[in-house]
PAZAPA-4460 file (N, C-alpha, C; in steps of 0.05 Angstrom, whole numbers, plus 32768, in hexadecimal, padded with zeros to 4 digits):
% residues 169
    n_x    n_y    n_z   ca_x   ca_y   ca_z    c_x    c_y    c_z   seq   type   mol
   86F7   78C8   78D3   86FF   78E3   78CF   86E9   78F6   78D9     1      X     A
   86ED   790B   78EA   86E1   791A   78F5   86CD   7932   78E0     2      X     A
   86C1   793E   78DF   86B3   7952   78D0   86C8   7965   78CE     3      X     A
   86DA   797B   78E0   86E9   7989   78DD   86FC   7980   78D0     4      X     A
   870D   7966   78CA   8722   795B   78BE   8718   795F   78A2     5      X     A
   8701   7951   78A3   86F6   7951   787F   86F5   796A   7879     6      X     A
   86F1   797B   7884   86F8   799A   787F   8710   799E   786E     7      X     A
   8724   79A6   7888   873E   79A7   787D   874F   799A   786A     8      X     A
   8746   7978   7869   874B   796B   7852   8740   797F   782F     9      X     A
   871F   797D   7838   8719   7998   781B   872C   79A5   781A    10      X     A
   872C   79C4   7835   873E   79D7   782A   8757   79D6   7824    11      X     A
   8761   79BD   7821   8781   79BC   781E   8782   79AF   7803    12      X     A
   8771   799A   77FC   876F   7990   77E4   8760   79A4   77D0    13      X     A
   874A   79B1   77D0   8744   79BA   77C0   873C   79DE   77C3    14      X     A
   874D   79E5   77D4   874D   7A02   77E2   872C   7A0B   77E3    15      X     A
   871F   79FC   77ED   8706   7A00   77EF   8703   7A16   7816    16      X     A
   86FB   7A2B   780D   86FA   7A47   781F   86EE   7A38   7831    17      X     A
   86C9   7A32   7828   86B2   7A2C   7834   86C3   7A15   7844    18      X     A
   86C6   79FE   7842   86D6   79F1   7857   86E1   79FF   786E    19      X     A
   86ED   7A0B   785F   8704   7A14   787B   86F4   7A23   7892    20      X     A
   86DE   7A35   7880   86CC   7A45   788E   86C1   7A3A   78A0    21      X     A
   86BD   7A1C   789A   86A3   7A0E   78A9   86B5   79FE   78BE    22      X     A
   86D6   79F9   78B5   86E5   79F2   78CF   86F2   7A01   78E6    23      X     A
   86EC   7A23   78DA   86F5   7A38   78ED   86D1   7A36   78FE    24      X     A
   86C0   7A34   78F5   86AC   7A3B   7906   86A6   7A23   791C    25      X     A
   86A8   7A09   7914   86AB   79F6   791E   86BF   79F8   7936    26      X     A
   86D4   7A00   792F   86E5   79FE   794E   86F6   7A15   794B    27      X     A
   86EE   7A35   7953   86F3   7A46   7958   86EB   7A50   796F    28      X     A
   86D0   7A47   7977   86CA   7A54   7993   86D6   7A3B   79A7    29      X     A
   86D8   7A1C   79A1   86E4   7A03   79BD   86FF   7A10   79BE    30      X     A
   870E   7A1E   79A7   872A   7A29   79B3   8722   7A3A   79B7    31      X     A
   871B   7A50   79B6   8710   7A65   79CD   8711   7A5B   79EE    32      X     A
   86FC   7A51   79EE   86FB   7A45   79FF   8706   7A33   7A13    33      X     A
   8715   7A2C   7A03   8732   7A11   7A10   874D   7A27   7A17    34      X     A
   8754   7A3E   7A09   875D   7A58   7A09   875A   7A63   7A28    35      X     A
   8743   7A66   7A23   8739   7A7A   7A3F   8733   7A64   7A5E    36      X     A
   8730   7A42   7A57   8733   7A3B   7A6E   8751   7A37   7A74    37      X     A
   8768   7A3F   7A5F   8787   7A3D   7A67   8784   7A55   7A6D    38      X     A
   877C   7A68   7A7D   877D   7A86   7A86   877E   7A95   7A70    39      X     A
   877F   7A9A   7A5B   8780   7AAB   7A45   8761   7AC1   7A53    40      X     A
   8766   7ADB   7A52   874D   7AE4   7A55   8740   7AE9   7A37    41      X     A
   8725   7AEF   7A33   871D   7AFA   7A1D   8728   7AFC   7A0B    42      X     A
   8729   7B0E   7A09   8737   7B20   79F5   8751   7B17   79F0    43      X     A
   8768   7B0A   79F9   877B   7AFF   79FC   877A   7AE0   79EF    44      X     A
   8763   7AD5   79F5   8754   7ABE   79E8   874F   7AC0   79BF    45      X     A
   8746   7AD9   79BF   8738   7AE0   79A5   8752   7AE3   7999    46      X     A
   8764   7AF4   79A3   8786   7AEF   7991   878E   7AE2   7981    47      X     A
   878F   7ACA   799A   879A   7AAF   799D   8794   7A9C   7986    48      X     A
   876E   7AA3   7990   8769   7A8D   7976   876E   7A9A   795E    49      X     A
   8773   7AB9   7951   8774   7AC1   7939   8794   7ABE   792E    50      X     A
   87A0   7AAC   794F   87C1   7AB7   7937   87C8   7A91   793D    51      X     A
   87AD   7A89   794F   87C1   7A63   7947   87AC   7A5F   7923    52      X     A
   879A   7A69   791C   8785   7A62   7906   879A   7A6D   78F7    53      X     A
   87AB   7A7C   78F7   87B9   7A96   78E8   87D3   7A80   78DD    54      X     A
   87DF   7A6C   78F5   87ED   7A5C   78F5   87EA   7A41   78E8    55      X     A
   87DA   7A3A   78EE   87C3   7A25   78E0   87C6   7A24   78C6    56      X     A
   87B7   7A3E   78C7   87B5   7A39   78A5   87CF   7A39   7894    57      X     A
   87E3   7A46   7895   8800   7A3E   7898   8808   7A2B   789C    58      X     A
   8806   7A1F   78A6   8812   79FE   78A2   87FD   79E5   78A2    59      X     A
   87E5   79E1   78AD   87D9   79CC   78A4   87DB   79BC   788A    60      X     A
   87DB   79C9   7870   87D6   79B5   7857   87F5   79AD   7856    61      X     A
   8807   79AE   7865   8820   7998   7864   881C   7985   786E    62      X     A
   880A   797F   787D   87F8   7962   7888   87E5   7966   7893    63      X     A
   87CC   796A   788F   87B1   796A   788F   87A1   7956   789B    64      X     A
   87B7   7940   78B1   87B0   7926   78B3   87A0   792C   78D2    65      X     A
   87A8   7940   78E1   879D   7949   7905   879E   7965   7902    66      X     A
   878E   796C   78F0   8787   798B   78F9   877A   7996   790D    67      X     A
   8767   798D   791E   8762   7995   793A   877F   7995   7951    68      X     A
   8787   797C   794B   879F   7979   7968   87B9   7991   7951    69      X     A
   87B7   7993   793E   87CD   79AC   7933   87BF   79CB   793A    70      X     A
   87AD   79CB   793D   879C   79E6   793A   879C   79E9   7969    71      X     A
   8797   79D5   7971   87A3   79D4   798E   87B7   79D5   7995    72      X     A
   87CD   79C7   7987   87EA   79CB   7992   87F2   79E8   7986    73      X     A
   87ED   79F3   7976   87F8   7A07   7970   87EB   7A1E   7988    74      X     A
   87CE   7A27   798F   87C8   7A34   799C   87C8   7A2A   79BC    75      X     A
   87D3   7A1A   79C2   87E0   7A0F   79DD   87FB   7A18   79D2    76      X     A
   880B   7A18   79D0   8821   7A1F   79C6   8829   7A44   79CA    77      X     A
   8812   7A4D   79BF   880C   7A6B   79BD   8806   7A73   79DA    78      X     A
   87EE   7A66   79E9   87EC   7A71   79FE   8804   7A67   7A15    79      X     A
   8811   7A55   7A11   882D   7A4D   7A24   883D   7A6A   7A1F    80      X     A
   8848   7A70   7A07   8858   7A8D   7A00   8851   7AA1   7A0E    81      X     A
   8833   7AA0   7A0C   8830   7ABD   7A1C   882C   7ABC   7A33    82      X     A
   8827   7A9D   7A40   8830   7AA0   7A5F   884E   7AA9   7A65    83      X     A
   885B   7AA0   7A5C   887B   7AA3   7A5C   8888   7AC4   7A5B    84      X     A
   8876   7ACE   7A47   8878   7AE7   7A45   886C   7AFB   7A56    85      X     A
   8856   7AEF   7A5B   884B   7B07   7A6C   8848   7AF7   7A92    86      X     A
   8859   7AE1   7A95   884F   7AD8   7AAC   883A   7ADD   7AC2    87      X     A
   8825   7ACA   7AB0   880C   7AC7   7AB4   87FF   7AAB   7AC0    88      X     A
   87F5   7AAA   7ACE   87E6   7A8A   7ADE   87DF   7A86   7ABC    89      X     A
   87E7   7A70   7AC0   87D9   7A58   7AA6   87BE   7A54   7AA5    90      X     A
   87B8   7A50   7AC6   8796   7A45   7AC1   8788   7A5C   7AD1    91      X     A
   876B   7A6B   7AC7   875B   7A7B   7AD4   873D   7A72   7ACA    92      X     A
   8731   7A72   7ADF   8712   7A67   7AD4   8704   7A7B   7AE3    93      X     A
   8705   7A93   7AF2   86F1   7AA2   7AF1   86ED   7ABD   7ADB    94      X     A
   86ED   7AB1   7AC3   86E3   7ABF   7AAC   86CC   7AB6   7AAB    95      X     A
   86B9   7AC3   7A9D   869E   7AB8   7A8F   86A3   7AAC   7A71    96      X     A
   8699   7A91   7A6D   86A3   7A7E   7A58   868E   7A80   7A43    97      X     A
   868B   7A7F   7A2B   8674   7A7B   7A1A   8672   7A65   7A15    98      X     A
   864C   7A5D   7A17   8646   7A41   7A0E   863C   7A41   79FE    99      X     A
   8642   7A37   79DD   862D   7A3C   79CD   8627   7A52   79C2   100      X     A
   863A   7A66   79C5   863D   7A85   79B5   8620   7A97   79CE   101      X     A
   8624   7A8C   79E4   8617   7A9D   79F9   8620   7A9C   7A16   102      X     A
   8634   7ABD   7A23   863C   7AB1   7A3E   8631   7AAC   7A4C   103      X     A
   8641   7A9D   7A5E   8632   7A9A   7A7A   8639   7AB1   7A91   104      X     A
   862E   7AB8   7A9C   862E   7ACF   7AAF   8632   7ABE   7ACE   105      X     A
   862F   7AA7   7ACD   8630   7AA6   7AEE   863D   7A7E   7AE8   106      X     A
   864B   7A74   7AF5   864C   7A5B   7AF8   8644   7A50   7B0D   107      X     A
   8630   7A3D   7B12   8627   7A2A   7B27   8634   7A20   7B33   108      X     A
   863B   7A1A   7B50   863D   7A16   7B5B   8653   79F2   7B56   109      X     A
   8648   79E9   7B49   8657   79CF   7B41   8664   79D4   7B30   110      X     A
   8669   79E9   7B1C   8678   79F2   7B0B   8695   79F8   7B19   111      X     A
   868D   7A08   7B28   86A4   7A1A   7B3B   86B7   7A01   7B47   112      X     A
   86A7   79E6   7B4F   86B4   79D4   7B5F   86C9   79C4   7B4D   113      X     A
   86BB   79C1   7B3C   86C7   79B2   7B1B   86DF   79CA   7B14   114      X     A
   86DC   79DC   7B11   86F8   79ED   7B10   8705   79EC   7B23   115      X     A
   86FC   79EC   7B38   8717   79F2   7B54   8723   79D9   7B4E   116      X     A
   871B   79C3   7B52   8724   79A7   7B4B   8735   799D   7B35   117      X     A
   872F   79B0   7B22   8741   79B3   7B01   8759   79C6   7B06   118      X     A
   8759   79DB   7B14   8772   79E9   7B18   877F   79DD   7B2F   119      X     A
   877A   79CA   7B3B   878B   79C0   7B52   8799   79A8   7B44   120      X     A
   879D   799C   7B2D   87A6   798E   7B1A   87BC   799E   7B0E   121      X     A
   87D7   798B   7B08   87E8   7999   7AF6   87E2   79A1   7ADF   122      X     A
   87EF   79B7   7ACC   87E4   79BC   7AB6   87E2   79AB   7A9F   123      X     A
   87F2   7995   7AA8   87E6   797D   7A8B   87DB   7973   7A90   124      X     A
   87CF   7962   7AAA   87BA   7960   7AAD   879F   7965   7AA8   125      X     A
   879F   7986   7AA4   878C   798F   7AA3   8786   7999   7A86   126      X     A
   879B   7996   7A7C   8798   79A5   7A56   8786   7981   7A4F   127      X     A
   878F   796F   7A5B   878D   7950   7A50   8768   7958   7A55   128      X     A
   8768   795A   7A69   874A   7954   7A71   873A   7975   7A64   129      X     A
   8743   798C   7A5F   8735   799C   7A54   8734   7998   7A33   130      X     A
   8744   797F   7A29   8748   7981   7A0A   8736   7969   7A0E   131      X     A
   8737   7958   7A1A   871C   793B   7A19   8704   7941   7A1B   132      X     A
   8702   794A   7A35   86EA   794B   7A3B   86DA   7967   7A33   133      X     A
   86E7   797E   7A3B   86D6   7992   7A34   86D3   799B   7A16   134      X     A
   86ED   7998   7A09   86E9   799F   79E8   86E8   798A   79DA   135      X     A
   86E4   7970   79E2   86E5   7950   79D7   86F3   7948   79CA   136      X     A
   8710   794B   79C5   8724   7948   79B1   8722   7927   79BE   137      X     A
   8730   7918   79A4   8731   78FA   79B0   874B   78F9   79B3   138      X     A
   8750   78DB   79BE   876A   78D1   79D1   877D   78DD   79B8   139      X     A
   8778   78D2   799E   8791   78D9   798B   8791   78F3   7986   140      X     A
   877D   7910   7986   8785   791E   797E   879A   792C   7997   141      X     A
   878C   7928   79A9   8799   792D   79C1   87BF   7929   79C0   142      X     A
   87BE   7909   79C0   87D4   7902   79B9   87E9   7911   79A6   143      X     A
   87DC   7918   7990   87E5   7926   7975   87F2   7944   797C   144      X     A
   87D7   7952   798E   87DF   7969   798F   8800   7960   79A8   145      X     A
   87FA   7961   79BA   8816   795D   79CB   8829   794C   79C9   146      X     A
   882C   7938   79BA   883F   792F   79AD   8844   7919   79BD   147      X     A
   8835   7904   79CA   882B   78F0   79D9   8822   78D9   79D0   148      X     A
   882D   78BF   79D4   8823   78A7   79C9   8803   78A6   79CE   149      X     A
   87F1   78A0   79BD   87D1   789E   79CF   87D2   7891   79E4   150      X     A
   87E3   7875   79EA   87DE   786B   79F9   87E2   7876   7A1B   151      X     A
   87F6   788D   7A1E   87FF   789C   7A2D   87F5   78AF   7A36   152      X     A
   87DC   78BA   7A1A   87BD   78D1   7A1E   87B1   78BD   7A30   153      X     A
   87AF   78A8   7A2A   879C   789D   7A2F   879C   7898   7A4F   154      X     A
   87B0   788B   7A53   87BA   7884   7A76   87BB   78A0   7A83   155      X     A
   87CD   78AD   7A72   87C2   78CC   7A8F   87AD   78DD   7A86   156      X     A
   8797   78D9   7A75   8785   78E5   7A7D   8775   78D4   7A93   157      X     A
   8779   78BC   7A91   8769   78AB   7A9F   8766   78B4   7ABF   158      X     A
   8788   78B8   7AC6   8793   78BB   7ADC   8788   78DA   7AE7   159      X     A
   8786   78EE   7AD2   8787   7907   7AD8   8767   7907   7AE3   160      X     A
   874F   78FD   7AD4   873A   78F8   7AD7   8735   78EB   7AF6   161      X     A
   8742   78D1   7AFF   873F   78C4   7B10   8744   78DE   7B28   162      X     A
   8765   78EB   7B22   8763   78FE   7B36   8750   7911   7B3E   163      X     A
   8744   791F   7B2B   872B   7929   7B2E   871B   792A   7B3A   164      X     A
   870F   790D   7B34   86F7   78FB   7B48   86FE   7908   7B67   165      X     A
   8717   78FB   7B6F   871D   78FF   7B80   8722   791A   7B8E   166      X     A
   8726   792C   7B82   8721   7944   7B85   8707   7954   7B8E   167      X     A
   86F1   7947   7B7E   86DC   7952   7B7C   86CB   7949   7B90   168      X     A
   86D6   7932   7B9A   86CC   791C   7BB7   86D0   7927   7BD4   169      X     A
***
């Protein structure tokens, strides 16, 4: 069980605040972040995460068992709507991203190549490989949030990854 799970487990069993506090700080800025590399800009990002946390907390303690892949599918969910609504490209990466609660102002050169290479991937492809690798969700939460056998995370991230390589070659 993950540190953020044991969280939510507290705040649902014993409405303990400080928990929850310490699982909104914990993964409030990787969905930010995971947010704004699905094109969400800024500010559009900061919404997002205040109305899937808004949602969250709303339904998590009916099963408390994948609160990261529920706290993802819900704000993947959110930012699909407002593509729909406001028809908007799904994926944009020339925003400036925060690392560590500090932006970056310029991306290197291998950065830029690693994105061109990520938006030339379909978009599940690329939610697979931005929820693994960049925000480190595992095969099952992954699984959990999109409603996917693991074994099926598992084979197309593999695949999505392999394409990559190849991409980046």
């Amino acid at each position: 069980m993950s540190e953020s799970d044991a969280f939510i487990r507290r705040y649902c069993r014993q409405g303990d605040q400080e928990a929850f506090r310490r699982f909104y700080q914990a993964e409030s800025t990787r969905l930010w972040r995971f947010l704004v590399a699905r094109g969400a800009d800024q500010d559009l990002a900061y919404d997002l995460v205040a109305e899937a946390f808004l949602r969250f907390v709303q339904n998590v303690c009916r099963d408390p068992s994948h609160p990261v892949a529920l706290l993802y599918r819900i704000a993947l969910n959110l930012r699909i709507d407002h593509i729909r609504r406001e028809q908007a490209s799904p994926v944009s990466f020339g925003q400036e991203m925060p690392e560590r609660g500090v932006f970056m102002s310029a991306m290197d050169p291998e950065q830029i190549a690693v994105q061109k290479a990520l938006s030339a991937l379909y978009s599940d492809e690329q939610n697979l490989l931005l929820m693994r690798y960049w925000i480190g969700m595992t095969h099952a939460e992954i699984a959990h949030t999109l409603t996917l056998p693991e074994g099926t995370v598992r084979r197309q991230a593999a695949a999505a990854l392999k394409k990559l390589r190849r991409l980046l070659e």
